[in-house]
N, C-alpha and C positions, 0 to 999 in steps of 0.2 A: 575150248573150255571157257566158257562163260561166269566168272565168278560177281552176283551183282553187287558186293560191296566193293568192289574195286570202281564201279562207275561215281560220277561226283556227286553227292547230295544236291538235287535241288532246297532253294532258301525255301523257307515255309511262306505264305503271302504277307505283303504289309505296302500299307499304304501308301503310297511315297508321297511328302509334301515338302512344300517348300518356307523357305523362311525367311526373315526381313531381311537381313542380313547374307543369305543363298551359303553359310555356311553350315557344316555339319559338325557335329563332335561325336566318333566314335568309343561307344562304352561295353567292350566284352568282359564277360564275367563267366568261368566254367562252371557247371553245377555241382562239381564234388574239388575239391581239395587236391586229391591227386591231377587229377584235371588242371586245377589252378596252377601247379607247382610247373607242369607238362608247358604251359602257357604263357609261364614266364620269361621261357626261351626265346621266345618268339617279338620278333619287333614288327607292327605296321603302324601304317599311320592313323593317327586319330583326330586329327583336323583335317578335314575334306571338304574340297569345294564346292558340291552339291551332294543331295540324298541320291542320287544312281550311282554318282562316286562311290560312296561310302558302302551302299549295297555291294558295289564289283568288289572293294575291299574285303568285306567278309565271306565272298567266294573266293577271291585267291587264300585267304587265313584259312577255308575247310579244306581247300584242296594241298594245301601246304602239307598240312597235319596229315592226309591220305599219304602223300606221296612219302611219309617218313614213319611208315605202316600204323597209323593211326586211322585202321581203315574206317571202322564205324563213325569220325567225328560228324558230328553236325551241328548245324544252328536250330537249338530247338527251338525256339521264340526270338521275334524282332520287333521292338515297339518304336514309335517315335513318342518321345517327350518333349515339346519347344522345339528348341535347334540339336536336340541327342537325340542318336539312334541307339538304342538300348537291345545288345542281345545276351543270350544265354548259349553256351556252348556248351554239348556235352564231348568231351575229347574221346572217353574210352579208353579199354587197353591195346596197347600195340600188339598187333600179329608178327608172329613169326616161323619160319622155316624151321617145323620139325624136321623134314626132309624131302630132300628134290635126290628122284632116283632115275638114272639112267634107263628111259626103256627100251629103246633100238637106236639110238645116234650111232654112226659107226667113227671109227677111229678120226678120218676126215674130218669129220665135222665136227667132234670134241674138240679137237687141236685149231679149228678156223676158228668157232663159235667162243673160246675159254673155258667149256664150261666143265665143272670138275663136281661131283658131290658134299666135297667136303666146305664148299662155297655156302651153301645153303644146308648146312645142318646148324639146327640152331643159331640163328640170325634174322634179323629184322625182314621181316618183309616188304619190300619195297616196288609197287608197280611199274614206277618207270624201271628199272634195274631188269625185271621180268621181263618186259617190252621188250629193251634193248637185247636181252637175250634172243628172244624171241627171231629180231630182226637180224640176227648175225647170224643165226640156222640159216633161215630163208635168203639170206645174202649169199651164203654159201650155195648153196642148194640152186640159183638161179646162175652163178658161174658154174657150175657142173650138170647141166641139162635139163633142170628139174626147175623150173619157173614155174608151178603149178604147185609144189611142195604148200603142206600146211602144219603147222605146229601148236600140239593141245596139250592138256592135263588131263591124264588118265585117272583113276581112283583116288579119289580126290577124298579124304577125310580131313574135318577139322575139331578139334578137343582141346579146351582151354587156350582158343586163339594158337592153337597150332596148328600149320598145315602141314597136311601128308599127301603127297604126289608124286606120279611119275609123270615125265617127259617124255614123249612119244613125237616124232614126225612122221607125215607120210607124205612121200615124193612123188605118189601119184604114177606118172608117164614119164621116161626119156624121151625129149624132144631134140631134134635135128635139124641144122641146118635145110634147106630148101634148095633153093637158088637166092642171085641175087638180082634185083630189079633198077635201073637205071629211070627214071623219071624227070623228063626233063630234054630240051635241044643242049645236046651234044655230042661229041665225038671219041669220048672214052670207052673205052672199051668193057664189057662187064667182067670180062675176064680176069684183066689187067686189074680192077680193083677187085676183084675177089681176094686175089692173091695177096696184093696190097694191105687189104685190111684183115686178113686172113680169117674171112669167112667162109670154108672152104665146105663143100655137099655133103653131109654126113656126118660132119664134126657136133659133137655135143652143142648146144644152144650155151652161151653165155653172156651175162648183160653188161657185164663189165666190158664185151669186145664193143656192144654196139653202142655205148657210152664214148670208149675212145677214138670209136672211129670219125665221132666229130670233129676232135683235135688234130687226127692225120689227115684230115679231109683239108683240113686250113692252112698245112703245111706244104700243098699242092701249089703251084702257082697256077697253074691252067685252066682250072674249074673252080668255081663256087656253090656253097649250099643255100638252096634259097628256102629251108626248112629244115628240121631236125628228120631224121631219120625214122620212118617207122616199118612196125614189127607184126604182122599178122600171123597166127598160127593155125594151120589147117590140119584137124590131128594130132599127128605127133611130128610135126616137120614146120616150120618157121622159114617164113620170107621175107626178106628185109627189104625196103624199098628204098632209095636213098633220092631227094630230089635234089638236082646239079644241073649248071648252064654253064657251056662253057667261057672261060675269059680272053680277053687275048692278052698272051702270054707271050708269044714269037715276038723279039726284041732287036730292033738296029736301034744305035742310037750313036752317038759322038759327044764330045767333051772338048772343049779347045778351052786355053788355060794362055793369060797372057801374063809374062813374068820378066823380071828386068835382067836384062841378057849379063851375065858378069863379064862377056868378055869384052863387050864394046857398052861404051858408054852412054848414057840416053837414048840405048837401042832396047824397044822388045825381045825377047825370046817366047817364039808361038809354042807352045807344047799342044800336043792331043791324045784324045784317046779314042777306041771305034770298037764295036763292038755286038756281036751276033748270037743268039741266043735261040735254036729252035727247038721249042718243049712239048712234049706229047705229041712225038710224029704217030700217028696214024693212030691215035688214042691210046698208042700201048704203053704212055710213059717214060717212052725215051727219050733222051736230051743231051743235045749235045753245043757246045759253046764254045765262043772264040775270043778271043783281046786282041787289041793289039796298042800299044803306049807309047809312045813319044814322052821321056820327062825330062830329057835337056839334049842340048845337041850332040848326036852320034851314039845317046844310050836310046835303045831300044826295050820293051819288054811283049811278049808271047807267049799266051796263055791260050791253053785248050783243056777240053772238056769233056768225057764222054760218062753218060750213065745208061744202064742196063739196065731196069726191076725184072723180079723172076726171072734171073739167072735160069734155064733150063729146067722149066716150071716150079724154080722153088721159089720159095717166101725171100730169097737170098737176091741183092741187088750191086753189081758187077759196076765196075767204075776204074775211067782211065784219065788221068792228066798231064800235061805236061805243060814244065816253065822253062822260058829262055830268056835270058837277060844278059844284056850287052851292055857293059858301062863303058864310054866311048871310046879309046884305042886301047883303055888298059886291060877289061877280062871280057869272058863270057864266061855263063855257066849257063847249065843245060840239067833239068831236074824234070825227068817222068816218075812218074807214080802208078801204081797197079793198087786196086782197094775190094774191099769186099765188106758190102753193109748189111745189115738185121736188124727189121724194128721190130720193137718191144713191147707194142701197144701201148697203155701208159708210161711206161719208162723211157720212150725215144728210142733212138736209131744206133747202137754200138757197130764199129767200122775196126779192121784190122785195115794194115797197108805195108807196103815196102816201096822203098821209094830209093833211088838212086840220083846221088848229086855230083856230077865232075863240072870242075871248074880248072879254068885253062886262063893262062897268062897269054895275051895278046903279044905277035911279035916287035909291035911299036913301044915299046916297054925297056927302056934300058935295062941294064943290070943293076947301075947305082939306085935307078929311079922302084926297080924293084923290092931290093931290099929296105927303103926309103918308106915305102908303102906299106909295109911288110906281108906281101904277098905270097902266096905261094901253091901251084898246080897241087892239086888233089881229089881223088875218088873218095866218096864218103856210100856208106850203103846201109840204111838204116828201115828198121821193124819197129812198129807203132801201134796203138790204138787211138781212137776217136770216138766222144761219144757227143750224141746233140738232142737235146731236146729242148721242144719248143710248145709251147701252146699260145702264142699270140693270135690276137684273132682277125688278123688281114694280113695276108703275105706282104702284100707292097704299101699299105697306111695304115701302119697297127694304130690302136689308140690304146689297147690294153694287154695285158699279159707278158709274159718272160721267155726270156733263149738263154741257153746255157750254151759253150760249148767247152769240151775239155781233149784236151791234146797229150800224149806223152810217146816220145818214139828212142829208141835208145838203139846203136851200132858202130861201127867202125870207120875210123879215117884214116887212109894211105896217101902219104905222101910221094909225088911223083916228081924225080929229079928234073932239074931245067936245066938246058946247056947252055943257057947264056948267065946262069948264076954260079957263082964259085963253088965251087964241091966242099969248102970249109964252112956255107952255110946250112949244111948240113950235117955237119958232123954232131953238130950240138941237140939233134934235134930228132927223135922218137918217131921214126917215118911209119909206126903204125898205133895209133892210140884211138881210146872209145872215147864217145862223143852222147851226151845224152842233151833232146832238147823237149821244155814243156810250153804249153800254148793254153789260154786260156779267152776265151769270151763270154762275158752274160752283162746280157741287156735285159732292160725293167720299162716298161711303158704304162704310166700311170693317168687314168683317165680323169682330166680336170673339165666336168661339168660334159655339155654337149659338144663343143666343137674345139675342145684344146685337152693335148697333151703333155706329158711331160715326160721324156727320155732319159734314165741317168744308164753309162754305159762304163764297163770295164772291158781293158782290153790288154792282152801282154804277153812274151814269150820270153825266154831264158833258154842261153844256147850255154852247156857244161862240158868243158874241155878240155887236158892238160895246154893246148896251145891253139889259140882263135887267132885267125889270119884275115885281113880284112877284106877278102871275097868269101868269109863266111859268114858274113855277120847279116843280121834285120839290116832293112832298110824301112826310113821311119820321118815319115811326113808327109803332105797332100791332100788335098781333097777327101781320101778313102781311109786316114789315120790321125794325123794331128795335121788342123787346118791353121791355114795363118803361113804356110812354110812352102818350099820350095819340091815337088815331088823327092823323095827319094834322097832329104837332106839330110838327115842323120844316121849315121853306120850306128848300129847298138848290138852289143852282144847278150843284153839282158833290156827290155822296159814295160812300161806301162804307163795306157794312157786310160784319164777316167775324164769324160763326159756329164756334160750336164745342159741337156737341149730342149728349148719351150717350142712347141709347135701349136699355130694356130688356125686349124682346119677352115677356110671358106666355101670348098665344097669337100666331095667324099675325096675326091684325089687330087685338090690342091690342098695348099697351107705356106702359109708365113712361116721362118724360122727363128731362132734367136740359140747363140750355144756360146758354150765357152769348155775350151778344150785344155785339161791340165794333164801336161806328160812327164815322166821320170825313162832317164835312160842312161846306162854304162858302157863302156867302151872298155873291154879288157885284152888291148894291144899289147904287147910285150914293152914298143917301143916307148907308148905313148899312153897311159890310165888317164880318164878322165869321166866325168858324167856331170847331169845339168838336168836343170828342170823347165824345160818351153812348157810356154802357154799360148794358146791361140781364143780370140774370141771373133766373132763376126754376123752375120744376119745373112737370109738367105728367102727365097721364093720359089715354088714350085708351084705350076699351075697348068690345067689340062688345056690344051689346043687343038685343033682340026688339025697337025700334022702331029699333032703326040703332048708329052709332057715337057715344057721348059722348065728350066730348073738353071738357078742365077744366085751365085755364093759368093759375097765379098766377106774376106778375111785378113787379120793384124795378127801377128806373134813375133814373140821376142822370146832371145836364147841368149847366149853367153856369146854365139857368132852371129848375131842380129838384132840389134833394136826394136824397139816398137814405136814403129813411124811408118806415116802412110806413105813413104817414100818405095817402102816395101812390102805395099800391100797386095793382095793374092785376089784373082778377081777370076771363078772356075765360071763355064756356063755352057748347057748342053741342051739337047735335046731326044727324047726317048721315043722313037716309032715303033706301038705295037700294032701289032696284024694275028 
């Protein structure tokens, strides 16, 4: 429906000159009284710096008055006198909604769109308002297989500036998925991202998937897009085309960490770390990943990795991990994970998981030195969720966008007797209690100008327990959490570290660093309560080379058990081989 008072009054002609001074003074003046009264609402400017100024001025003042159902206003006359432009306005009456009547929207679409009748009885008429109506149908209507839908005004009567209409859509054709189209050298499979993106043969057409699928496109490490995605329709069936090259993604790399040996004096202690990452074996998405850490002498830690997408062809994405950590003759513990993920298109990726954690007292552990520590063997078996979403837009050098991530898992801990601890250390003590722990990450990356960003980050966990033992607790410092510090310096049973890092791009995959890292953390031992707030600051380089990426981080921090003095300063540096 075409209504031509809705479109904007052109001005009527006038001369445009210029004056000594290239100032203007605008002088509006409505032709009736009502009009006048209507106009006095209204503020613009009346000193203008030239006459095309002051003309654009008196089209935004007519189009003002439209947009606030004053649809007839216009400028009937524009004169210049000297340095005045002199107009005459006529305003008119406001229109309004006798009634907007339902004529086929179905339920869906009332309830997506807002639209109710009793909105529009008797009420201002307003174009933009209509528009945006307009556009919330056909939003709707293009998530539910109808991209072709169109939205008019049936019997259309007007009496005394009221209008009388009905609202009609017509949806045209359902359209349907196709296939989908890979474009581009790679080795992804189209299958694997069908599912992935879950634009699956015969599914209703909607634009809201192929919108998001940019975002889960970025959350890929293996492939990049070297164009937005597009959409041809043949019919009644829709083909997406997506153009992608692959990246290299497969990762060895090392990290060696020189740090002052505590137990011999004016000696180093080497620490390291190594590490194996192969992603999208054979295009289909799967990945699987290895650690392995050196963070003081005789601890060890061991990490693995396994992901699955479409699980047994569904949209559903299978995932197995597990952690082993030895802290040097006193524990190990030993923690696999079983997970199961869902992405959400816009909403990100929600994860269920069960995870089992036993921790075992090493037999080099006296009994006094046990209790002293306050240790204690135990089975823990806990049920969680996981949710993450991301829309940054470079897996490995964002300059822009945000990650969330949110943790909460809640279950049971069993305490298991030790025969070299007295059986009266237990008497006191609830050998089965619930245990609830939450996790939390979100990073902001904010892009300053072309080649620098700026990073602020939150990061934290809280473990909730009638009694925390200190082979349950976070481990909390290094390189990967709070820099400045010794890996794996601080036990916490509760922290949080917040971030604040300049980066300064010289190409796409190197950059300068600059950070400063402020941490909070609590210790709620039975024996021994305590907490502190470390800072770490330091400077940093990464930059791309013929064997991979170096990457060179010296860092300062001071705690309540450390100074800040470069006598203890932390100096990480590695190198990253992709293939």
């Amino acid at each position: 429906m075409w209504l031509p008072f809705v479109q904007a009054q052109e001005l009527p002609p006038v001369k445009v000159q210029q004056t000594k001074s290239q100032r203007v003074q605008l002088a509006v003046k409505a032709t009736d009284a009502a009009g006048r009264q209507v106009l006095s609402q209204y503020n613009f400017r009346q000193a203008q710096p030239d006459s095309a100024e002051a003309l654009k001025e008196v089209r935004a003042l007519v189009y003002r008055l439209q947009e606030d159902a004053f649809l007839l206003a216009s400028a009937d006359s524009l004169y210049f006198s000297q340095d005045t432009l002199h107009v005459k306005l006529h305003v008119g009456q406001p229109f309004e909604w006798a009634q907007l009547r339902n004529g086929n929207l179905s339920e869906g679409v009332l309830v997506e769109s807002g639209f109710r009748e009793k909105f529009y009885h008797n009420t201002p008429f307003k174009p933009s308002d209509f528009v945006r109506l307009q556009q919330r149908i056909l939003y709707y209507a293009e998530r539910n297989g109808y991209p072709f839908a169109t939205v008019w005004l049936d019997s259309v009567s007007i009496s005394d500036n009221k209008i009388n209409a009905t609202l009609m859509v017509e949806k045209a054709f359902a359209v349907t998925y196709d296939t989908l189209e890979i474009v581009g050298k790679t080795k992804t499979q189209p299958k694997f991202l069908m599912r992935y993106l879950q634009l699956l043969p015969g599914q209703l057409y909607n634009q809201d998937q192929v919108n998001a699928s940019q975002r889960m496109l970025t959350a890929l490490p293996y492939i990049k897009a070297t164009g937005p995605p597009q959409v041809r329709f043949t019919g009644s069936k829709a083909k997406v085309y997506y153009f992608l090259e692959d990246r290299q993604a497969n990762q060895i790399d090392g990290v060696a960490g020189f740090l002052p040996d505590p137990n011999r004096a004016n000696k180093l202690l080497i620490t390291g770390e190594a590490n194996l990452n192969i992603r999208n074996i054979r295009g289909s998405g799967k990945q699987l990943g290895l650690q392995w850490r050196r963070v003081s002498a005789g601890s060890v830690i061991l990490n693995g990795e396994y992901l699955h997408p479409n699980l047994f062809g569904s949209p559903f994405e299978g995932g197995v991990k597990f952690n082993l950590m030895k802290q040097d003759t006193t524990f190990i513990t030993v923690q696999p994970r079983v997970q199961l993920g869902y992405y959400m298109l816009k909403y990100g990726k929600f994860s269920v998981f069960t995870e089992w954690r036993n921790s075992r007292i090493l037999s080099e552990v006296s009994p006094q030195r046990l209790q002293q520590l306050d240790l204690a063997d135990a089975q823990t078996t806990t049920y969680g969720l996981n949710y993450l979403w991301n829309n940054l837009d470079d897996f490995y050098f964002p300059k822009r966008g945000r990650l969330l991530e949110l943790q909460f898992s809640a279950g049971t801990k069993k305490l298991l007797r030790n025969a070299d601890v007295e059986k009266s250390f237990y008497d006191t003590l609830d050998l089965k209690t619930s245990q609830l722990s939450l996790g939390l990450r979100l990073e902001n990356f904010l892009r300053l100008g072309k080649s620098s960003a700026l990073l602020t980050r939150l990061r934290g966990e809280a473990l909730l327990s009638d009694r925390i033992f200190l082979n349950d607790m976070y481990r909390l410092g290094g390189l990967s959490s709070l820099r400045g510090f010794d890996d794996y310096f601080f036990y916490a049973s509760a922290y949080a570290v917040g971030t604040l890092e300049y980066r300064l791009f010289t190409a796409t995959d190197s950059y300068v660093l600059l950070f400063y890292d402020q941490g909070y953390y609590r210790s709620d031992l039975e024996a021994s309560r305590q907490q502190d707030y470390p800072f770490g600051v330091g400077a940093g380089i990464s930059f791309s080379t013929g064997a991979g990426i170096f990457q060179l981080v010296y860092s300062l921090g001071e705690s309540e058990r450390q100074p800040l003095s470069f006598k203890y300063s932390k100096i990480h540096f590695g190198i990253t081989s992709k293939f």
